[in-house]
The first five atom37 places (N, CA, C, CB, O) and aatype in JSON, in Angstrom:
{
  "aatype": [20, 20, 20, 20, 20, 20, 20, 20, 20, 20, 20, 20, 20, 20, 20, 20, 20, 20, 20, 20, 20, 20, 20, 20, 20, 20, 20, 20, 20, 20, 20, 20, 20, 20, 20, 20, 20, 20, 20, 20, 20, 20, 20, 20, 20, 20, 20, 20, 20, 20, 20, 20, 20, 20, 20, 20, 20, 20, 20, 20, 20, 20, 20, 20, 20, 20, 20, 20, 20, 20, 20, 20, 20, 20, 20, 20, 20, 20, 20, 20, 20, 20, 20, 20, 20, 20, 20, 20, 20, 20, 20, 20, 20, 20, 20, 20, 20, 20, 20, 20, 20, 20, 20, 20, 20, 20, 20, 20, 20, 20, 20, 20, 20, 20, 20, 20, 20, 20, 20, 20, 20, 20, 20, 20, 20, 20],
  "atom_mask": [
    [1, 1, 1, 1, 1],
    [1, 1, 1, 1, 1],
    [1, 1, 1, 1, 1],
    [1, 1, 1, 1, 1],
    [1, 1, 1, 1, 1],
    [1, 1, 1, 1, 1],
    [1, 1, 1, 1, 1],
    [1, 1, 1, 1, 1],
    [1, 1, 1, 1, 1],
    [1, 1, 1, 1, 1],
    [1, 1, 1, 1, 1],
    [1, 1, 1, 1, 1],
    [1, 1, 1, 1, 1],
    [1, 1, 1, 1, 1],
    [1, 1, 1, 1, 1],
    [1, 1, 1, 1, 1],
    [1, 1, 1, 1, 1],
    [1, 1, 1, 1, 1],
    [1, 1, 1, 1, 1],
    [1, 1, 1, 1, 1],
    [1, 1, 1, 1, 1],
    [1, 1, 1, 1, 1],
    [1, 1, 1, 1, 1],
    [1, 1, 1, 1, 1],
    [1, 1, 1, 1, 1],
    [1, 1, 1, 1, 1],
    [1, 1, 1, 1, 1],
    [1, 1, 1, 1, 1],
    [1, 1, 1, 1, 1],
    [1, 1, 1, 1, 1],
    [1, 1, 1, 1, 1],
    [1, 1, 1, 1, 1],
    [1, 1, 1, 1, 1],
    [1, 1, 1, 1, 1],
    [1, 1, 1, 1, 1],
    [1, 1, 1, 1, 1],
    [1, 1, 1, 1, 1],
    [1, 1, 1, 1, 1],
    [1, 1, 1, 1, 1],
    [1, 1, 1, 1, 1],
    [1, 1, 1, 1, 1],
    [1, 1, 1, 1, 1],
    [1, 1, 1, 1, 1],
    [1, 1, 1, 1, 1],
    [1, 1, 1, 1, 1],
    [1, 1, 1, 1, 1],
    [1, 1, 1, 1, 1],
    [1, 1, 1, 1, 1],
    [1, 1, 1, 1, 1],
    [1, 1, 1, 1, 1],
    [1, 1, 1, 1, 1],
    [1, 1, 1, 1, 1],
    [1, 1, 1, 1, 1],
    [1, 1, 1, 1, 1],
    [1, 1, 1, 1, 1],
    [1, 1, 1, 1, 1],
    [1, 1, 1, 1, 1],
    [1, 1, 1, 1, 1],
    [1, 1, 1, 1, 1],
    [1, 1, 1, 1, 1],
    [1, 1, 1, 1, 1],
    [1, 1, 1, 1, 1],
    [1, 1, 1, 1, 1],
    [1, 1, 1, 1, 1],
    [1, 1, 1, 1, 1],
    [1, 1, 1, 1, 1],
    [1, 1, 1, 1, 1],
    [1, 1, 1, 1, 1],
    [1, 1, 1, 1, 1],
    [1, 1, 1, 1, 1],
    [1, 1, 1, 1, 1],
    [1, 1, 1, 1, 1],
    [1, 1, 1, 1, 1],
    [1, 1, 1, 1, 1],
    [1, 1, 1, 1, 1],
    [1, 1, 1, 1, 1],
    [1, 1, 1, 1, 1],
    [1, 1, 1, 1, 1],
    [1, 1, 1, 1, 1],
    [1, 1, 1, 1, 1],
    [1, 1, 1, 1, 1],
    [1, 1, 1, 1, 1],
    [1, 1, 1, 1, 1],
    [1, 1, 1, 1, 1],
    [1, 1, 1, 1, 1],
    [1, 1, 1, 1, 1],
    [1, 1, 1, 1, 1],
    [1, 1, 1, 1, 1],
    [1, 1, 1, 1, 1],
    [1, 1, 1, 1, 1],
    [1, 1, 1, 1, 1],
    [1, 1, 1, 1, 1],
    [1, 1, 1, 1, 1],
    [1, 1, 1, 1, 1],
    [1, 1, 1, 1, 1],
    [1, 1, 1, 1, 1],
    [1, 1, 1, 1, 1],
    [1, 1, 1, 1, 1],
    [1, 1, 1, 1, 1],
    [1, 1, 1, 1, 1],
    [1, 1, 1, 1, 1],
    [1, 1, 1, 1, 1],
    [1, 1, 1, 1, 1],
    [1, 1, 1, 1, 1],
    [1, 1, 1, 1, 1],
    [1, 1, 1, 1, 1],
    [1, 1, 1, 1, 1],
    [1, 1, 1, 1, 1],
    [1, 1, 1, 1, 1],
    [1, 1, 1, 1, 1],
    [1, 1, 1, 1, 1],
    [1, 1, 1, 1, 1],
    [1, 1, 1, 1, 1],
    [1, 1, 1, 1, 1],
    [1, 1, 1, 1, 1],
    [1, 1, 1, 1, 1],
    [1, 1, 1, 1, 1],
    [1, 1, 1, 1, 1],
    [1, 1, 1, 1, 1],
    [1, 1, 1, 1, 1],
    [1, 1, 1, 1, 1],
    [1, 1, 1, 1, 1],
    [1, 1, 1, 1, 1],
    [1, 1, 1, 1, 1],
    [1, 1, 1, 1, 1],
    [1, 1, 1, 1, 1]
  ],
  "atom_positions": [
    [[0.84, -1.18, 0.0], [0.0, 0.0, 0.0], [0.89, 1.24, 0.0], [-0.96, 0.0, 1.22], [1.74, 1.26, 0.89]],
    [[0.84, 2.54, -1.03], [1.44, 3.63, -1.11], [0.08, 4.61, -0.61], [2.15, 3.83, -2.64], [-1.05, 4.25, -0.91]],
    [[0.32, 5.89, 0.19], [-0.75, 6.22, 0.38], [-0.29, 7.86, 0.75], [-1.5, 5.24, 1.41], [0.92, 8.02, 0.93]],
    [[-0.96, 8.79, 0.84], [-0.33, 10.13, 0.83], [-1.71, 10.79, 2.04], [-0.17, 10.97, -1.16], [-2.9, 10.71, 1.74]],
    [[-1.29, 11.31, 3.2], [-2.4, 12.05, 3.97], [-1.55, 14.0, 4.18], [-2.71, 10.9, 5.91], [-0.43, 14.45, 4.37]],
    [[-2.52, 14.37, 4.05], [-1.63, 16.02, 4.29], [-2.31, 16.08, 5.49], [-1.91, 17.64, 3.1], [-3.52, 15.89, 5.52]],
    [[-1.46, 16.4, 6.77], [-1.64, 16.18, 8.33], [-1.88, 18.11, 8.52], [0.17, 15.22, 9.35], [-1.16, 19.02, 8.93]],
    [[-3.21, 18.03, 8.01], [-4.1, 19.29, 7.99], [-5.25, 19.81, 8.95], [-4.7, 19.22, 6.88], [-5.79, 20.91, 9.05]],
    [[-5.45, 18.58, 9.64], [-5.92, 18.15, 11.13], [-6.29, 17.76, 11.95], [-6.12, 18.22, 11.51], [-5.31, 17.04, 12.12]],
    [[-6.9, 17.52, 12.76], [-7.02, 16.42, 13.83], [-7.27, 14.94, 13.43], [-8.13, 16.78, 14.72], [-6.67, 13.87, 13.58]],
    [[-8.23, 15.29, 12.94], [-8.57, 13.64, 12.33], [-7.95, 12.82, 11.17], [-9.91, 13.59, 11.85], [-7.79, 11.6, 11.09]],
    [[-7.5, 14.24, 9.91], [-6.63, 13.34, 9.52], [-4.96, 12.77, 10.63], [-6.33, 14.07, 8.11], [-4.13, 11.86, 10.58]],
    [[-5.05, 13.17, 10.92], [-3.75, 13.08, 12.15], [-3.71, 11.73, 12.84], [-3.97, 14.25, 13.49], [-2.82, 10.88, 12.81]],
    [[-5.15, 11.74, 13.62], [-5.95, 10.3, 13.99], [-5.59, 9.39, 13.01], [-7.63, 10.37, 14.01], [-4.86, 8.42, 13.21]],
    [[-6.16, 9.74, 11.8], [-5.86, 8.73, 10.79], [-4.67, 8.33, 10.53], [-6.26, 9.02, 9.72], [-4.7, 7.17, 10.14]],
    [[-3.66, 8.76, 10.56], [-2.39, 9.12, 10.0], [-2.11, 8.05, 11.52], [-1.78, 11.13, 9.72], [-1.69, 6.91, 11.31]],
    [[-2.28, 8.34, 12.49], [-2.16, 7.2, 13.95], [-2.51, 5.48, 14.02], [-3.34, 7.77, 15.09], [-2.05, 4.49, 14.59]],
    [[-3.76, 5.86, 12.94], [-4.78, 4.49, 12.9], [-3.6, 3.39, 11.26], [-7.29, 5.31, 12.17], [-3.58, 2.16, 11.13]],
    [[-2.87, 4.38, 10.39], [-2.55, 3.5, 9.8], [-1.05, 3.36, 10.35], [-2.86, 3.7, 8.43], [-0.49, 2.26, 10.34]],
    [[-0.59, 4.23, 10.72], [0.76, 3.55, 11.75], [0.74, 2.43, 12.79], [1.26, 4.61, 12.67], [1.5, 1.49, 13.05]],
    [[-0.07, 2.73, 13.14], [-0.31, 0.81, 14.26], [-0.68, 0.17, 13.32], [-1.73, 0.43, 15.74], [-0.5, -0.98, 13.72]],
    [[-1.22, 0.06, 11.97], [-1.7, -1.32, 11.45], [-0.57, -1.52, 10.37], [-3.41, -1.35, 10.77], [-0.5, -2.7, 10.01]],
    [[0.07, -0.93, 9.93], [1.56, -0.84, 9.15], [1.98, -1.9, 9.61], [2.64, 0.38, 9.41], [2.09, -2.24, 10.79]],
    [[2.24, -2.47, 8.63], [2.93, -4.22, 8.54], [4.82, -3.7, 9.41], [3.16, -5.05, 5.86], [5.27, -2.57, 9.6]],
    [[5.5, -5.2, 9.78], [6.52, -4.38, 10.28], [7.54, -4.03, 8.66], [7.43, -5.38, 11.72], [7.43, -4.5, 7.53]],
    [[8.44, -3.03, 9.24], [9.72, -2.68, 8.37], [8.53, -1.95, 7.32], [10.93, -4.25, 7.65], [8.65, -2.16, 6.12]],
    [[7.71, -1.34, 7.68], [7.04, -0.6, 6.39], [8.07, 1.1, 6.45], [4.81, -0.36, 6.72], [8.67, 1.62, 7.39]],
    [[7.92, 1.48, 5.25], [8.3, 2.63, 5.66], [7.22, 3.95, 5.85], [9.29, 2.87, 4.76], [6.2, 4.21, 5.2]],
    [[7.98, 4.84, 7.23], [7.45, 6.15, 6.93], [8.02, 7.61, 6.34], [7.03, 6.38, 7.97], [9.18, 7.97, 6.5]],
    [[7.22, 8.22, 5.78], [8.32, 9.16, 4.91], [7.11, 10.83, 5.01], [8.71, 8.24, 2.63], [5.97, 10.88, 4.55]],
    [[7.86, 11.96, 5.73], [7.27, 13.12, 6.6], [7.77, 13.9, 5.43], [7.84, 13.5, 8.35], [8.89, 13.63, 5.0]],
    [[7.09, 14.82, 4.89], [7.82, 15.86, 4.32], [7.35, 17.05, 4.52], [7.98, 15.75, 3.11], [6.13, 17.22, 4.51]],
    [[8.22, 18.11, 4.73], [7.47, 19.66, 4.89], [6.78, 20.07, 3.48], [8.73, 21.0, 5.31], [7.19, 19.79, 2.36]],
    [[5.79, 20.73, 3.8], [4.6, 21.21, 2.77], [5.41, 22.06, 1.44], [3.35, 22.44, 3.73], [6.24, 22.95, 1.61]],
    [[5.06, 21.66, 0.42], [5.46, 22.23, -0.68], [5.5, 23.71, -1.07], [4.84, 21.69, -1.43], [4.87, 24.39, -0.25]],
    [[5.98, 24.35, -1.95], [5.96, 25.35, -1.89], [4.8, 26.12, -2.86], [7.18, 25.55, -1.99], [4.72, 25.82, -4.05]],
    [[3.8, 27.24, -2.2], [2.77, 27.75, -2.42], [3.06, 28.1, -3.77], [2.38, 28.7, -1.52], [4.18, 28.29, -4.26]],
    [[1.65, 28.2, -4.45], [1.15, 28.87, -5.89], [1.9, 30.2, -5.45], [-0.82, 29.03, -6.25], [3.01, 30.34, -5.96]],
    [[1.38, 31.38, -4.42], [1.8, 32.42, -4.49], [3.6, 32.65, -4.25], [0.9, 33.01, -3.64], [4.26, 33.66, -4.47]],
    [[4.06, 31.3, -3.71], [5.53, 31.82, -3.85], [5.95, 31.58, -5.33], [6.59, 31.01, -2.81], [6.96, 32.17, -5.73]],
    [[5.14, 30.65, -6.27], [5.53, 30.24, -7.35], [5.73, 31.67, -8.1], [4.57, 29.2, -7.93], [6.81, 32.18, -8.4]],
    [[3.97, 32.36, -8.41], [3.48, 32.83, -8.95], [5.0, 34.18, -9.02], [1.99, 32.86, -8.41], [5.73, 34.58, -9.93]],
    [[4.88, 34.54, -7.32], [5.99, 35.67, -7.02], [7.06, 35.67, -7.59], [6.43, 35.75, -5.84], [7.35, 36.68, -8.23]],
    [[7.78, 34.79, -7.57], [9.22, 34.55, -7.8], [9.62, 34.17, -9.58], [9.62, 33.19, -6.69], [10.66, 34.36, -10.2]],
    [[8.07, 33.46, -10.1], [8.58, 33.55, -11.99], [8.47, 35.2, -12.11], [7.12, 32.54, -13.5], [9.19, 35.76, -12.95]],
    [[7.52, 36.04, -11.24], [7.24, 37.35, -11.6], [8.83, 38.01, -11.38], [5.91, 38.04, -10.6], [9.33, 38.56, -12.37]],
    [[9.38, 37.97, -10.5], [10.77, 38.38, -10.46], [11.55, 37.87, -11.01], [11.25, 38.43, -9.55], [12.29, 38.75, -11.45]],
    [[11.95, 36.77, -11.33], [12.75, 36.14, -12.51], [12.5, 36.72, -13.97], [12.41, 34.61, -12.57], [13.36, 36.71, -14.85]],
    [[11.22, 37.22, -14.13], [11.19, 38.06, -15.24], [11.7, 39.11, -15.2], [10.2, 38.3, -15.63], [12.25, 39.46, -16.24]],
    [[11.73, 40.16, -13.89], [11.74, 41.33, -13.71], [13.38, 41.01, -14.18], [11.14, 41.99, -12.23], [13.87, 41.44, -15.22]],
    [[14.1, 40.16, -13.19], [15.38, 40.01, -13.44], [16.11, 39.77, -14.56], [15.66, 39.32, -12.85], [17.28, 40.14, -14.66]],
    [[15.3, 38.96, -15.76], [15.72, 38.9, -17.06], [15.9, 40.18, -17.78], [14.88, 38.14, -17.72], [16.78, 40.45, -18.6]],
    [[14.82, 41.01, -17.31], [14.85, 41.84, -18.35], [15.89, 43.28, -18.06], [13.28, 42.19, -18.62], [16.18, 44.18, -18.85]],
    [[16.31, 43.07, -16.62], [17.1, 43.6, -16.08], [18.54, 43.75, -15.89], [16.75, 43.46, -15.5], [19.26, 44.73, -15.72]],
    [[18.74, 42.59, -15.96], [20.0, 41.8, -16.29], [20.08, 40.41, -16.53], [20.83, 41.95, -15.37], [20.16, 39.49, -15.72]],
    [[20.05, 40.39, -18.2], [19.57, 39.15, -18.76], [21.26, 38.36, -19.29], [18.26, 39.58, -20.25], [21.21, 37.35, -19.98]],
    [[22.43, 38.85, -18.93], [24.17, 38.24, -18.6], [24.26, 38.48, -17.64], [25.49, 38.71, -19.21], [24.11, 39.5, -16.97]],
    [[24.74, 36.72, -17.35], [25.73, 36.62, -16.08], [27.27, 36.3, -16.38], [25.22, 35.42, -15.11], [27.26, 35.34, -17.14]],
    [[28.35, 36.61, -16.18], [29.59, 36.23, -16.76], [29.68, 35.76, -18.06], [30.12, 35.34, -16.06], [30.2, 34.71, -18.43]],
    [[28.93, 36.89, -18.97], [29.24, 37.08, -20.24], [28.06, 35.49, -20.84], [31.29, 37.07, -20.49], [28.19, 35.18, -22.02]],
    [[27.01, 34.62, -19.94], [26.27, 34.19, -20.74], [24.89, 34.65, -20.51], [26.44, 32.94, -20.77], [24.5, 34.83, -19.35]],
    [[23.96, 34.89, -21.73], [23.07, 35.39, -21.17], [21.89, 34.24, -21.32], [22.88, 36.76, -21.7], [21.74, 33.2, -21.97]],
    [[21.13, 35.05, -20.33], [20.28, 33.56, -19.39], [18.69, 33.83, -19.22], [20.94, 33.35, -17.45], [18.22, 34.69, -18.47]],
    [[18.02, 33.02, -19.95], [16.59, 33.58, -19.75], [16.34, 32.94, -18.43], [15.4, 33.17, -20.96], [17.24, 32.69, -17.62]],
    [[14.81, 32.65, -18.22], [14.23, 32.76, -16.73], [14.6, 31.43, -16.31], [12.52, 33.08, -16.55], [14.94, 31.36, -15.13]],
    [[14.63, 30.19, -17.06], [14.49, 28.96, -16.74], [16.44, 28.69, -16.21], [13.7, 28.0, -18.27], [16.74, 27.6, -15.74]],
    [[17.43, 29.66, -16.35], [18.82, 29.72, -16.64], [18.96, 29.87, -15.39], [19.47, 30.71, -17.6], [19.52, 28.94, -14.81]],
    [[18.56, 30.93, -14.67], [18.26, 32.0, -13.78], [17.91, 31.15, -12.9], [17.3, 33.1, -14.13], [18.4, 31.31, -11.78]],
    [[17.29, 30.41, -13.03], [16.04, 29.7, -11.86], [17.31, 28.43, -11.15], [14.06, 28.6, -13.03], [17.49, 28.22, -9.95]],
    [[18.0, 27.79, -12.28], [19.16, 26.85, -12.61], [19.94, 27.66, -11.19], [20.01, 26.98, -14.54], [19.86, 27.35, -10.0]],
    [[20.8, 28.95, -11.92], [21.65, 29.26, -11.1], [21.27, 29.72, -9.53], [22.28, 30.15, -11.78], [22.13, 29.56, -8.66]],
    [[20.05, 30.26, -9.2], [19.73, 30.5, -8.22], [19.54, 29.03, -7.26], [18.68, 31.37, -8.48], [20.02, 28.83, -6.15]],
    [[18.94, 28.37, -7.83], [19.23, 26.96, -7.02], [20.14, 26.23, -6.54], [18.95, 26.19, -7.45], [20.18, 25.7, -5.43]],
    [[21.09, 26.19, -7.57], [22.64, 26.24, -7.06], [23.33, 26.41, -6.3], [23.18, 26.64, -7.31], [24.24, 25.76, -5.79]],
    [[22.62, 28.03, -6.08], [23.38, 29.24, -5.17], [22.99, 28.49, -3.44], [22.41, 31.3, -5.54], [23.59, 28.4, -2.36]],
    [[21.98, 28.17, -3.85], [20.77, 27.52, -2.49], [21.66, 26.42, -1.99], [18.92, 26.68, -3.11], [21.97, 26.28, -0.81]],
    [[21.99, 25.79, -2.81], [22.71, 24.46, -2.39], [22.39, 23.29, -2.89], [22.62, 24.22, -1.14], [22.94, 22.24, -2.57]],
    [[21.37, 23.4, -3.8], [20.55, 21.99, -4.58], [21.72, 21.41, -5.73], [18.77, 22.58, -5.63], [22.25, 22.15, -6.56]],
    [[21.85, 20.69, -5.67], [22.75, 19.46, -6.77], [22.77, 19.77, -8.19], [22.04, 17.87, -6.82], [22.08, 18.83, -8.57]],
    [[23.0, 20.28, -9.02], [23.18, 20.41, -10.15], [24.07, 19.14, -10.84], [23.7, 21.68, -10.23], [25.17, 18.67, -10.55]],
    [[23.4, 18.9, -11.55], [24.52, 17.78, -12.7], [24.22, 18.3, -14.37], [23.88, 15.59, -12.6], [23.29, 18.97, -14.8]],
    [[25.44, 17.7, -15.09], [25.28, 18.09, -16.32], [25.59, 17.3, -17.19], [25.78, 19.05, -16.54], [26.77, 16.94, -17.09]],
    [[24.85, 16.71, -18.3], [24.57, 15.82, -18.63], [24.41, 15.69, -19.93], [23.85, 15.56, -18.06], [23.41, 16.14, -20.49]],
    [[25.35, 15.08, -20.56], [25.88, 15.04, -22.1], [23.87, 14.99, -23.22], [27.3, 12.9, -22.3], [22.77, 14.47, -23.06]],
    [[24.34, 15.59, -23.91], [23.13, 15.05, -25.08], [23.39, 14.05, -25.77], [22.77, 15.94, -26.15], [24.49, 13.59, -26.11]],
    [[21.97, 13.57, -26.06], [22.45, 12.3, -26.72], [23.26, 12.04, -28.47], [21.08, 11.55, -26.68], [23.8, 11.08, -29.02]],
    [[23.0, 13.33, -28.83], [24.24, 13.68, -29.81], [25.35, 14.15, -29.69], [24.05, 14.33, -30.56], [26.27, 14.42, -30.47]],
    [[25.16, 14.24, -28.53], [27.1, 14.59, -28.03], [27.52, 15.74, -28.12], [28.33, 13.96, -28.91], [28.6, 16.01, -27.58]],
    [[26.72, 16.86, -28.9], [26.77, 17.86, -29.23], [26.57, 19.27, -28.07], [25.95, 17.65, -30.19], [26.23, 20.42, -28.35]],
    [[26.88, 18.74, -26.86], [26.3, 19.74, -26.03], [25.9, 18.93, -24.29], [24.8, 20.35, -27.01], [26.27, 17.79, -24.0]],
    [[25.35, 19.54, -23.66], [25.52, 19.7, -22.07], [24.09, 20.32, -21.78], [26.94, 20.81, -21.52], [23.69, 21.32, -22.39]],
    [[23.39, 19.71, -20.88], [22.66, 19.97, -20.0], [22.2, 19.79, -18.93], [22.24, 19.99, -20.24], [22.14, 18.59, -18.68]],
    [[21.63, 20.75, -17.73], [21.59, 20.64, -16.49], [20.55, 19.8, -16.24], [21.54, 21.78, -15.88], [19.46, 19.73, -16.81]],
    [[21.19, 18.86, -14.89], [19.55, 18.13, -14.26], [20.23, 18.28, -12.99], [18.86, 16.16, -14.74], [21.39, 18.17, -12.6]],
    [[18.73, 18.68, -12.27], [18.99, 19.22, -11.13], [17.61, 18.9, -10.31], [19.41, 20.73, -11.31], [16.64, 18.41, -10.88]],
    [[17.61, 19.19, -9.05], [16.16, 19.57, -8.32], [15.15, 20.19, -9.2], [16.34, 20.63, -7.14], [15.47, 20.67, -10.29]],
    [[13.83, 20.18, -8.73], [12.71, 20.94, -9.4], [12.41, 21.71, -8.84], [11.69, 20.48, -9.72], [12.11, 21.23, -7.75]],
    [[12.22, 23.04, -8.83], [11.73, 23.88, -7.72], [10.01, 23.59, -7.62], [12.14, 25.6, -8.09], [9.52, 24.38, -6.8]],
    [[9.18, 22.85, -8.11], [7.72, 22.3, -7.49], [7.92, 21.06, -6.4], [6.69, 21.65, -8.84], [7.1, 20.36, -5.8]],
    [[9.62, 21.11, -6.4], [9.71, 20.17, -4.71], [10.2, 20.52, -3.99], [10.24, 19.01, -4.43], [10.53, 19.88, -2.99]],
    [[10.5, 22.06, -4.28], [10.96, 22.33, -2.89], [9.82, 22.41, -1.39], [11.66, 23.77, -3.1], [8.6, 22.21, -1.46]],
    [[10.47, 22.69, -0.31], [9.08, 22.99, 0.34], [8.9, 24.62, 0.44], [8.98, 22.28, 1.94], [9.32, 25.57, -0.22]],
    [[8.15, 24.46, 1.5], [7.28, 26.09, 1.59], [9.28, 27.25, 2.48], [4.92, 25.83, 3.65], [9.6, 28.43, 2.6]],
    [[9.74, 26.29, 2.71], [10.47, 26.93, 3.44], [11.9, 27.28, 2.81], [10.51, 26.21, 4.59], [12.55, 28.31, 3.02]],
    [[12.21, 26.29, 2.04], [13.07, 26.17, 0.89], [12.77, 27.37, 0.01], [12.86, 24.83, 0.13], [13.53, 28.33, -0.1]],
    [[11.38, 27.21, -0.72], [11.15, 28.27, -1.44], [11.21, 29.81, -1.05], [10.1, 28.0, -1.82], [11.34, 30.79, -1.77]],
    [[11.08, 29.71, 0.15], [11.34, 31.33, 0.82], [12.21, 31.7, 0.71], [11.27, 31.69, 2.01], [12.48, 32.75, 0.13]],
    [[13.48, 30.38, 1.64], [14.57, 30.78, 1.01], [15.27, 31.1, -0.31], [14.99, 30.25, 1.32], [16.19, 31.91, -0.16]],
    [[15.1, 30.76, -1.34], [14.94, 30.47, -2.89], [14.7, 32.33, -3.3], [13.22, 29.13, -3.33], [15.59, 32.92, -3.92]],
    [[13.72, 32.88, -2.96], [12.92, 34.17, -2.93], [14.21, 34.89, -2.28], [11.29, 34.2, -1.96], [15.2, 35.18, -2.95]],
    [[14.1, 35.1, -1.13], [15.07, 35.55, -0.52], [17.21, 35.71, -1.08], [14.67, 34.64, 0.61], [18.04, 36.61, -0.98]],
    [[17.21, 34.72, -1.45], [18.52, 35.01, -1.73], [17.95, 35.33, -3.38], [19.79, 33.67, -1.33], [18.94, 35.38, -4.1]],
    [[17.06, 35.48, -3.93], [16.59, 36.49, -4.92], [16.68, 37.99, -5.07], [15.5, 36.35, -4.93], [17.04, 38.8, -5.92]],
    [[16.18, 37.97, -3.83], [15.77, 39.52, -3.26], [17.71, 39.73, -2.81], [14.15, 39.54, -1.36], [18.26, 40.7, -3.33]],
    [[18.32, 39.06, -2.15], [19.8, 39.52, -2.2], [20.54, 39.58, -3.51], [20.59, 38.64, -1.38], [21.27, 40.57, -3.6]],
    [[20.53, 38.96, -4.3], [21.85, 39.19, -5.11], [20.59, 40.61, -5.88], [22.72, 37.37, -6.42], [21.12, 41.69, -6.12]],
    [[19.19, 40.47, -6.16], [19.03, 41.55, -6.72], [19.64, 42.71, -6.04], [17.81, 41.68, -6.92], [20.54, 43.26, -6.68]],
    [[19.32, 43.24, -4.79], [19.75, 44.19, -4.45], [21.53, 44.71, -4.25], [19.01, 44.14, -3.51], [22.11, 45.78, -4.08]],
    [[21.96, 43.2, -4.39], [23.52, 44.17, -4.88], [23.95, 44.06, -6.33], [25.03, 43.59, -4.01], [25.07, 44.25, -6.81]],
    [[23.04, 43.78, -6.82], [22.91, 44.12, -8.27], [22.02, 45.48, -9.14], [22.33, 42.9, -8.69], [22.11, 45.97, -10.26]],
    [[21.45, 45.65, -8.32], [20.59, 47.16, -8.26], [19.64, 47.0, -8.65], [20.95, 48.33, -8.93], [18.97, 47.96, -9.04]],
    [[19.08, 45.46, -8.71], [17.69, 45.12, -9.32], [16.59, 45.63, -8.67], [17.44, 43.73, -9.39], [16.48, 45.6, -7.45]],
    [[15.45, 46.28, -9.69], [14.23, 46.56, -9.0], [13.32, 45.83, -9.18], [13.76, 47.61, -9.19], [13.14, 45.62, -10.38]],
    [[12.43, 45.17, -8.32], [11.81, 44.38, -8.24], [10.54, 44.67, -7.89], [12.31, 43.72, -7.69], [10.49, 44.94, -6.69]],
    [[9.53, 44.72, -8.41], [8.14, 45.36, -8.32], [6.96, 44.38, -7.16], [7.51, 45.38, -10.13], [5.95, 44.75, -6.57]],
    [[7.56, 43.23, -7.21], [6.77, 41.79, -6.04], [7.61, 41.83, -5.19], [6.6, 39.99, -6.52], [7.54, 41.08, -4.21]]
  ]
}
């Protein structure tokens, strides 16, 4: 059995109690902090635009929003790998998704947004 409860309150909670005692042994359990909101989504492509259009080179490559999103994650600490094409012809990143970060991750994510903009002189309207 795979099964997903969002511990939103009491009773699912109860519930979340009622299938832990009946959990066969060596089952696993797996807790994760809440994902990160539509409105941090919504916020942060809105500033990644602001930032493209603001300063769309970083060390001489220039980088639309999805580039941007790459390097800021990075910056965060998330895993980047890079990963031959299958024509050999080139390199691309696989990395984290930012629809997994959580709610807290993503703040952070926002936040060191809001820093390098501001010593970059970015204005940011969100």
């Amino acid at each position: 059995m795979s099964a997903t409860l969002i511990l939103a309150n009491p009773e699912i909670r109860a519930k979340a109690c009622r299938w832990i005692m009946a959990a066969p042994d060596k089952a696993r359990l797996r807790l994760d902090e809440p994902k990160r909101t539509l409105d941090q989504n919504a916020k942060f492509h809105a500033m990644l635009t602001e930032l493209v259009e603001q300063k769309p080179v970083l060390n001489g490559v220039k980088l639309d929003a999805d580039g941007w999103k790459l390097v800021l994650m990075q910056a965060l600490g998330m895993e980047m790998r890079m990963l031959p094409t299958l024509d050999g012809n080139g390199w691309f990143p696989m990395g984290h998704k930012s629809s997994k970060l959580s709610v807290r991750q993503f703040s952070d994510l926002v936040e060191l947004l809001y820093a390098y903009g501001a010593k970059q002189g970015i204005v940011f309207s969100v």
